[in-house]
C-alpha positions as MATLAB code, in Angstrom:
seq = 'XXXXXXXXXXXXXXXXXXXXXXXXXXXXXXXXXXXXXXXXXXXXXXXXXXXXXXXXXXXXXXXXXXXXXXXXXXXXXXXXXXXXXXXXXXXXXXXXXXXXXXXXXXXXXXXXXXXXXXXXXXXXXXXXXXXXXXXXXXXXXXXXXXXXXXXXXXXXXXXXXXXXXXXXXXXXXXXXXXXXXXXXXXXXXXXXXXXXXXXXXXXXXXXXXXXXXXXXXXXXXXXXXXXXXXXXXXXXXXXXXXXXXXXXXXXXXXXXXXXXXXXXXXXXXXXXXXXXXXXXXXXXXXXXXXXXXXXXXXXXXXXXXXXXXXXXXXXXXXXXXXXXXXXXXX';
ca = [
      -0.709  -22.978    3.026;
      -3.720  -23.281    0.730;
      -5.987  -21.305    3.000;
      -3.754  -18.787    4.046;
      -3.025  -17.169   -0.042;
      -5.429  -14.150    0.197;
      -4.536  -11.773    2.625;
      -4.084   -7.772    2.049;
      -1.187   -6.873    1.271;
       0.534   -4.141    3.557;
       0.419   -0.695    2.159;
       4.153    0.635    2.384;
       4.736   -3.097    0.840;
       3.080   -2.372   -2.327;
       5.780    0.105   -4.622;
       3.373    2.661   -6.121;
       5.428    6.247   -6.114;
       5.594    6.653   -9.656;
       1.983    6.379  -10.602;
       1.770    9.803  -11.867;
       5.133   10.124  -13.767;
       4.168    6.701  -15.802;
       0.665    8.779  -16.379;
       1.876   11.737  -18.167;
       1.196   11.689  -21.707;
       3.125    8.297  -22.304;
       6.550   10.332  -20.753;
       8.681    7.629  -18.265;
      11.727    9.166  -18.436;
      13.775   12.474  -19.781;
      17.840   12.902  -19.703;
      18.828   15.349  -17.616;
      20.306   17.713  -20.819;
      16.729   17.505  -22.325;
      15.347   18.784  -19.455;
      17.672   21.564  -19.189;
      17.406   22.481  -22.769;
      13.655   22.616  -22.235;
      13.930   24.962  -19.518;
      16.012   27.039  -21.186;
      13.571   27.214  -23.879;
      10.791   27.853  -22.049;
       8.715   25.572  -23.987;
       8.021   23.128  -21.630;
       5.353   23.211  -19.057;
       6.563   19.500  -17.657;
       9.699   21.093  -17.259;
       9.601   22.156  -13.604;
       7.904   18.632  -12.570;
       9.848   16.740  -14.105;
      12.913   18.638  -12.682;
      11.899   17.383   -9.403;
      11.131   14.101  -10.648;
      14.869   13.614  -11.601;
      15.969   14.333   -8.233;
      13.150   11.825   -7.079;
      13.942    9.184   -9.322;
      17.638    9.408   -8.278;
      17.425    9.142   -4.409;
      17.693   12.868   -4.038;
      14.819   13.480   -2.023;
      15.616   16.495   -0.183;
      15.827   18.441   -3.588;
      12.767   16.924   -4.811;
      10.526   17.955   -2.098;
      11.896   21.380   -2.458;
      11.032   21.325   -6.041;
       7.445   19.413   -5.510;
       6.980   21.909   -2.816;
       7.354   25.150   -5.000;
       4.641   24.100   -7.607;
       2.067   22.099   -5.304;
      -0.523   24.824   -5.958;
      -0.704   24.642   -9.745;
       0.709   20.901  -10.853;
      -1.174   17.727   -9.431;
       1.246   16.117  -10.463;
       4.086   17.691   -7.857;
       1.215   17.357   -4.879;
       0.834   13.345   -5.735;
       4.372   12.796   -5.432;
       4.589   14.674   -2.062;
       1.834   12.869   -0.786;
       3.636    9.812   -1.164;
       6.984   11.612    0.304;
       5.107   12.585    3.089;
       3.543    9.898    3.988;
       6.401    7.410    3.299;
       9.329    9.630    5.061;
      11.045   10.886    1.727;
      13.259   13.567    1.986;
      11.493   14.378    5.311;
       9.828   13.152    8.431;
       7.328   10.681    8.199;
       3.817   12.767    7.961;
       0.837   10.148    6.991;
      -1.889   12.574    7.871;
      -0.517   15.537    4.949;
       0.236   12.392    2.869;
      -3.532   11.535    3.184;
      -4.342   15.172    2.893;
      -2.827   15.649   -0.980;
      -4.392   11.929   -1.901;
      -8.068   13.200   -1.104;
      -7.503   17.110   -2.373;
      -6.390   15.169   -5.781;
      -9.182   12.597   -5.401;
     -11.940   15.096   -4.797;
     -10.641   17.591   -7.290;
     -12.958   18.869  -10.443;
      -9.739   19.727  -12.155;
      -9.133   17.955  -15.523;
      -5.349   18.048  -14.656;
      -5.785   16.137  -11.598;
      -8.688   13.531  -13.329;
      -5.665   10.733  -14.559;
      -4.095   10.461  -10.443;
      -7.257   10.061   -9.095;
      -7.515    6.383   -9.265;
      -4.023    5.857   -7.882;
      -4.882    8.415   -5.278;
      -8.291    6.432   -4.376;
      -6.140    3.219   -4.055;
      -3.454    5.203   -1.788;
      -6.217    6.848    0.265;
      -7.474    2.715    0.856;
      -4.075    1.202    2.075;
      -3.924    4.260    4.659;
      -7.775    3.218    6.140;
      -6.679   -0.449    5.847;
      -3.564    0.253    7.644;
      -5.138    3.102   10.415;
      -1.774    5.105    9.322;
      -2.486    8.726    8.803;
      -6.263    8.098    9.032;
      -8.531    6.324   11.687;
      -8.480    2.682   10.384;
     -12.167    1.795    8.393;
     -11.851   -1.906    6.371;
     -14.906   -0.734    4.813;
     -13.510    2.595    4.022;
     -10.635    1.033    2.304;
     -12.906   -1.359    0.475;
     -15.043    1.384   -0.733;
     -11.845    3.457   -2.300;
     -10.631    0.416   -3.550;
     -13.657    0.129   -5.747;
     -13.707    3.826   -7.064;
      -9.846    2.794   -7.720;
     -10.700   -0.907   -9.811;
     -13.245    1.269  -11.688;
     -15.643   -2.010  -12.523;
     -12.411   -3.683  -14.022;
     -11.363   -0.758  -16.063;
      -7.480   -1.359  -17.747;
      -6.932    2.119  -17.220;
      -7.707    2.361  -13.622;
      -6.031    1.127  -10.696;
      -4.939   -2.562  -11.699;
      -3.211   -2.798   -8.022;
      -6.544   -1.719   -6.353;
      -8.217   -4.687   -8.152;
      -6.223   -7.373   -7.424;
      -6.291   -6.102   -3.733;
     -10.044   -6.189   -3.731;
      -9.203  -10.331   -4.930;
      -7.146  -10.360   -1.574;
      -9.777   -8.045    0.195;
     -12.854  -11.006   -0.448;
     -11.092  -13.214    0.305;
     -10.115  -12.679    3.925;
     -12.706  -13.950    6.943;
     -13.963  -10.466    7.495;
     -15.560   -9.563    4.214;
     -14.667  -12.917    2.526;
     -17.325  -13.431   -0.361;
     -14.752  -15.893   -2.539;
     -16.953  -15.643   -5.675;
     -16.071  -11.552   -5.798;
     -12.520  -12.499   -5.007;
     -12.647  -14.568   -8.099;
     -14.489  -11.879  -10.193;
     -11.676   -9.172   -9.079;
      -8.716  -11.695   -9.208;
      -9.953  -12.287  -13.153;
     -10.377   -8.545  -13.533;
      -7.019   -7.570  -12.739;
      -5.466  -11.071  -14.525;
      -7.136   -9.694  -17.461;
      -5.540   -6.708  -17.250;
      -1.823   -8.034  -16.479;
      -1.827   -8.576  -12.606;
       0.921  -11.276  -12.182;
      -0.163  -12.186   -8.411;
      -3.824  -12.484   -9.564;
      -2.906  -14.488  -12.237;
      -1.547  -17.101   -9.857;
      -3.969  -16.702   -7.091;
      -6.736  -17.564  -10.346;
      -4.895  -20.747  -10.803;
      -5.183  -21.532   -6.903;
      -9.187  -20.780   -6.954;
      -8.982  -22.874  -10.017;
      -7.113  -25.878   -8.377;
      -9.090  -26.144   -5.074;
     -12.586  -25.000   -6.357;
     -12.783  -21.703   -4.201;
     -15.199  -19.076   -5.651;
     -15.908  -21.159   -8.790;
     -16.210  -24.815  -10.520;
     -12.834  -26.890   -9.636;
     -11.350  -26.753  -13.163;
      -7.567  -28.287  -13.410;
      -6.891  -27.643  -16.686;
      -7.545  -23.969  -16.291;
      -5.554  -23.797  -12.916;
      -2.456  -24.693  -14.657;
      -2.761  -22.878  -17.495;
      -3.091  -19.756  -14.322;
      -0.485  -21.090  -12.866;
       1.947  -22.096  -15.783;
       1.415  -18.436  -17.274;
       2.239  -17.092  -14.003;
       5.199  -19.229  -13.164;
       6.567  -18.332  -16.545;
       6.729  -14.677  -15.669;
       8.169  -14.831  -12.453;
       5.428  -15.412   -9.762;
       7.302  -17.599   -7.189;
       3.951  -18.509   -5.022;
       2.883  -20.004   -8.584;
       6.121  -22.130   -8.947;
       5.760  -23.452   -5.294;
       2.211  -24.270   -6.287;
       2.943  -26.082   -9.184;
       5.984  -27.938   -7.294;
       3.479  -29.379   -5.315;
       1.220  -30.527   -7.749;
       4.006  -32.471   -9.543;
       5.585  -33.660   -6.918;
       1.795  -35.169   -6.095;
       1.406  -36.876   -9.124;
       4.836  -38.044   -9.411;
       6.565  -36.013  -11.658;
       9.426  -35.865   -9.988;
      11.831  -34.648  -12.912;
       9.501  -31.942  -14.001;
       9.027  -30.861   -9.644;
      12.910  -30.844   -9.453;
      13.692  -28.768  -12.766;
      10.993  -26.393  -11.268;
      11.635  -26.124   -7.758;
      15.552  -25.317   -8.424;
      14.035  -22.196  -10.350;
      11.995  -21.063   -7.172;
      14.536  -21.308   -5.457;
      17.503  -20.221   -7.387;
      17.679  -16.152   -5.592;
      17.716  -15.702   -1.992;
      16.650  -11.875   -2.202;
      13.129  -12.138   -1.338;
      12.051   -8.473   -1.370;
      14.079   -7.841   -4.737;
      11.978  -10.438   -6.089;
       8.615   -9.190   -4.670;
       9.451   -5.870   -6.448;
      10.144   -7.221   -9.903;
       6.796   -9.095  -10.279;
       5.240   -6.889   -8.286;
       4.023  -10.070   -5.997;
       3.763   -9.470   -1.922;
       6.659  -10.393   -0.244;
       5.349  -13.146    2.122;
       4.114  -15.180   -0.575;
       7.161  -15.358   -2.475;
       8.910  -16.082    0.549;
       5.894  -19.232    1.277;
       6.236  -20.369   -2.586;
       9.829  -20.410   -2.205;
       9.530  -22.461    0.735;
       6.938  -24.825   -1.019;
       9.530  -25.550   -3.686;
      12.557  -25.930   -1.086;
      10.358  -28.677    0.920;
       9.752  -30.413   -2.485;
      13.135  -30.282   -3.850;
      14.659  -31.636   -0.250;
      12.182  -34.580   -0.387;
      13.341  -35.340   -4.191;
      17.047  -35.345   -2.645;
      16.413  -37.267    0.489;
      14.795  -39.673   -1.419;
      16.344  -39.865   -4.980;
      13.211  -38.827   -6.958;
      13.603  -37.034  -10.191;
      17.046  -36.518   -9.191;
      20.471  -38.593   -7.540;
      20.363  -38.810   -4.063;
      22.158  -36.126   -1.935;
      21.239  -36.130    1.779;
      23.805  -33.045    2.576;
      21.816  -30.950   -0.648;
      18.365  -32.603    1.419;
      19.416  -30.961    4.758;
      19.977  -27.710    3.249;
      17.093  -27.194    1.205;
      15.246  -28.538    4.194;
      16.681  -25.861    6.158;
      16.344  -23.605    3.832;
      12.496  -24.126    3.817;
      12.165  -23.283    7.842;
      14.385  -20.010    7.018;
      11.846  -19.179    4.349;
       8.858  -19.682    6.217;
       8.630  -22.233    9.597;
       4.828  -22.167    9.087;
       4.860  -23.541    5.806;
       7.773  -26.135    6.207;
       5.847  -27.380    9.397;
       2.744  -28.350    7.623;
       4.735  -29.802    5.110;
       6.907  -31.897    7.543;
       4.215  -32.870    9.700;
       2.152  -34.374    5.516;
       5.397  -36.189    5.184;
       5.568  -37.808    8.367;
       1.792  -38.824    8.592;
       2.159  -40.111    4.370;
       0.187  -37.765    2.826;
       3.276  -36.771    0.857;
];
């Protein structure tokens, strides 16, 4: 569980689609009568992206590829978001290779219109060589991207592509933990909630810097409190440890209060897989507090089911666990 934290995250797993709508000139969102009213008065240059960008933002992807399609030549915009249709399978057949395609023509454009997608486009362009999907695969490749994308830590860059570089360092084939810790703190510092709990991790077992507790759980507190599950399970574990059972109980029924593991990944923009393991975490915990009446009454039914619910969540996880129980180093 402890070792296995860092890993890169998969590339259709990360939800980054609307990079360039959120980059235009501070616009997120226009009701369809404003739209039409621009149009009408011709005043509006937006006007025809963001006319597909309706369609896109309500499921209509057939429209909005039509829409993208007739102003590709002249709006970077329209070619970003058809690079990610393409290579996704919106609106049309899956085609990674002209997805990849419109992510390096915007990447290695001189345009000034195209200069505020090019770090999502660089971090795009990196999940495809990580993945070998619409490009022959390259783990340096991707790591190189990735680093145009993080910018040297830059808010305004890709935040994703520097947290990913955390993950990236931290795996057995480039692993160098003291970058994963320099990225990690990058992209905490710039609002990253799974970087903010993986800090706390580094922090708690003394990987890639000084084992420093009191700065692990303020990581992992600040993370917990917005959501990051793998945090929670984390911090379930290190109260349960030191006996605070009430405090591991109140905390672990949080973790483990919503079943839907993939909405939950795309609210705090966490991986999947590592909400599912700190879910798990706090399950184990909270079944061991009801089997044995610690920080809570006893409830051996509400035991077997969190316990169960713990080998749903992940059988890895609840199998380490188990097998620290039964030896008593739980």
């Amino acid at each position: 569980l402890r070792c296995a934290y860092w890993c890169c995250p998969s590339l259709r797993a990360q939800n980054q689609r609307c990079v360039c709508f959120q980059a235009v000139n501070g616009i997120h969102a226009a009701k369809p009568k404003d739209l039409l009213a621009r149009r009408e008065a011709g005043g509006d240059p937006l006007a025809p992206f963001l006319d597909g960008q309706r369609y896109y933002e309500q499921g209509l992807y057939e429209e909005a590829l039509k829409q993208f399609e007739k102003i590709k030549d002249t709006d970077f915009q329209a070619m970003y978001q058809l690079g990610v249709m393409y290579y996704d399978g919106l609106g049309t057949e899956k085609d990674p290779e002209r997805g990849v395609e419109y992510m390096n023509k915007i990447l290695n454009s001189d345009s000034e219109t195209a200069r505020h997608l090019k770090f999502a486009a660089a971090y795009n362009l990196g999940r495809a060589y990580y993945e070998g999907f619409g490009v022959k695969h390259s783990t340096k490749e991707a790591e190189r991207l990735w680093l145009t994308a993080a910018d040297h830590g830059n808010p305004k860059a890709s935040i994703k592509a520097q947290s990913t570089l955390g993950m990236l360092y931290s795996m057995p084939i480039l692993k160098d933990l003291k970058k994963a810790f320099f990225w990690h703190s990058e992209a905490s510092h710039n609002g990253n909630l799974e970087s903010q709990g993986a800090l706390g991790i580094m922090y708690l077992y003394g990987r890639g810097v000084h084992q420093n507790t009191k700065a692990a759980l303020e990581c992992l507190r600040k993370a917990a409190e917005f959501g990051n599950i793998y945090a929670q399970g984390h911090l379930v574990e290190y109260y349960y440890t030191r006996k605070f059972y009430s405090k591991a109980v109140a905390l672990a029924k949080r973790a483990t209060k919503n079943d839907d593991i993939n909405m939950l990944a795309k609210i705090t923009d966490c991986h999947p897989a590592y909400v599912a393991k700190g879910a798990a975490v706090a399950a184990f915990y909270l079944a061991r507090c009801l089997q044995l009446g610690q920080g809570t009454e006893q409830d051996q039914d509400a035991a077997k089911k969190y316990y169960s619910k713990a080998c749903h969540l992940d059988p890895a996880v609840a199998s380490d666990l188990e097998l620290a129980a039964n030896l008593g180093r739980i």
